[in-house]
N, C-alpha and C positions, 0 to 999 in steps of 0.2 A: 504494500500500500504506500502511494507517495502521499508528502503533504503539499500544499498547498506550498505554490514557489520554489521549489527544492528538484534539480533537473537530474534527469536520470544516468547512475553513471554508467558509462561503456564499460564494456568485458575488455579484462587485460588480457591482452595479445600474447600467446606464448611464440616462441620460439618452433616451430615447425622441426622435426628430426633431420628432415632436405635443408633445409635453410643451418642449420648445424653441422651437416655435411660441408657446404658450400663455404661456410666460414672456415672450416679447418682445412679444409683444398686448398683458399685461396691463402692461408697462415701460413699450411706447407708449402705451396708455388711461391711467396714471398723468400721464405727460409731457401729454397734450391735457388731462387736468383742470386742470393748472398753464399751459397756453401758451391754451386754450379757455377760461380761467375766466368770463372775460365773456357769453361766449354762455350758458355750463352755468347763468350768475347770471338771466340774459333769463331761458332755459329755465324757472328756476326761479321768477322772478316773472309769468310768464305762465300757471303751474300753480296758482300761488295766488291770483290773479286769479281765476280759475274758480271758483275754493273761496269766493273770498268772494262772487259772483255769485250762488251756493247758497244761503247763507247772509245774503244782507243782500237790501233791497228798494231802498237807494242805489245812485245811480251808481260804478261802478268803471273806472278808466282805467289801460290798463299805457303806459310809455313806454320800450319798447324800447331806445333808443338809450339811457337811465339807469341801467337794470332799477330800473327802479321804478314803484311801482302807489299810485295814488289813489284812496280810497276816501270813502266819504261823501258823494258829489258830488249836487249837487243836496238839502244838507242847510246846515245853518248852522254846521257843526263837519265843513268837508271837510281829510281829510290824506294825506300822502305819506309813503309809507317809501320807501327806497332802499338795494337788497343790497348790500351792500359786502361784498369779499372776505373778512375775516375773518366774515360772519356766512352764509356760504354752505356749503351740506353737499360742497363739493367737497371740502374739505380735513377733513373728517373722515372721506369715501372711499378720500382717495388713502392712507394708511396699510395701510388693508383691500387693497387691489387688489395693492401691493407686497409686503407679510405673504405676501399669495396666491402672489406670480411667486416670491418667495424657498420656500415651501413643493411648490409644484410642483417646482421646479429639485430641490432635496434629495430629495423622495419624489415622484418620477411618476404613481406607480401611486394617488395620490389626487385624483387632478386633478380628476375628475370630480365629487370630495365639495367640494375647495377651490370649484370653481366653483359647487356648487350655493350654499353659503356663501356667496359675495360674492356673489350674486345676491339673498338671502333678507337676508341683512344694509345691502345697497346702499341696497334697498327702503326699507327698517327706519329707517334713516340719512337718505332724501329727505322719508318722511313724517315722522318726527321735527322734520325741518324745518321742514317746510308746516305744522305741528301748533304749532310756534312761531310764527309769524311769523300764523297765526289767532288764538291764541291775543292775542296782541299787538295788534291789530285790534281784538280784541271788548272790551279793558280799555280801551282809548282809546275805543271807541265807548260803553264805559259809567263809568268816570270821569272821562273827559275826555282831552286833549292833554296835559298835563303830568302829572299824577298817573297816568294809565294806561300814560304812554309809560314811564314810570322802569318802575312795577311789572314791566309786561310784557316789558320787554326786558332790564331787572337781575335781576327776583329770579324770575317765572314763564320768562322767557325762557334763560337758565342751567340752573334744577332741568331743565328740558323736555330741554336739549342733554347737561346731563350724564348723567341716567336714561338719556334715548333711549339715547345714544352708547355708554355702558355696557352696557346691553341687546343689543344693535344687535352690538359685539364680543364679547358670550357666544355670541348665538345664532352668529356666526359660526364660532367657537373649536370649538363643539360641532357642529355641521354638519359640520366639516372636519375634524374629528379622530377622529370616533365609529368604532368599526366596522361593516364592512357587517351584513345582519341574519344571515347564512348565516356570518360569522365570532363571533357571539356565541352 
């Protein structure tokens, strides 16, 4: 029986056992970007190997065991980059992925929007990368080893991470937060 004036309260929301799953996946895929880093870096310099393949008519070499890739080969100006942790899109993922598990946990019932988000955003985040580190290539390949490598990795390399990265956590933000089309 209500009284008069006094509104009715909602049923607290539990936690769903899927949505408890989904949060521990996404704990664990946080946990492999930071204990995996090394492989996600290979991973990552073997995808842009590819791109530069596309893209140049030089030899390109990845070396696995470094993550790093040599391009130029077979020219008189051949160079090597090499991923190093801090320049790898792992760690601009892993923020998104635990954002995700802590927003699922709190609201269930969007799981499905969180995860289209980290999917659309991930993406966003890995090309962004590959989109740098070409970028960065093609300034060395046309001002040279020193003057291309500063530009491209200091001032075109930065604007590229911090736009992307930006970009990359709107579309997420709004992916994951919108409402469905039948609640608007």
């Amino acid at each position: 029986m209500a009284f008069a004036g006094s509104l009715p309260v909602p049923p607290i929301r539990r936690t769903t056992i899927g949505a408890r799953f989904l949060v521990a996946a996404l704990v664990a895929a946080a946990a492999t970007l930071v204990v995996a880093n090394r492989a996600f870096r290979t991973g990552e310099m073997v995808l842009v190997s590819g791109l530069i393949r596309l893209t140049s008519s030089s030899g390109v070499y990845v070396a696995t065991e470094r993550q790093s890739v040599y391009f130029g080969l077979g020219t008189d100006r051949p160079f090597g980059l090499q991923m190093s942790p801090e320049c790898t899109s792992a760690f601009l993922l892993l923020p998104l992925v635990l954002v995700g598990a802590v927003m699922i946990a709190l609201r269930p019932r969007i799981s499905t929007r969180v995860l289209i988000g980290l999917a659309c955003a991930g993406a966003a985040v890995i090309a962004v990368n590959q989109l740098r580190v070409l970028g960065l290539v093609g300034l060395i390949d046309w001002l040279g080893t020193d003057r291309g490598y500063y530009w491209g990795h200091t001032l075109l390399g930065s604007m590229v991470s911090v736009v992307g990265g930006a970009l990359a956590l709107v579309l997420f933000v709004w992916l994951s937060t919108r409402k469905p089309r039948a609640e608007r």
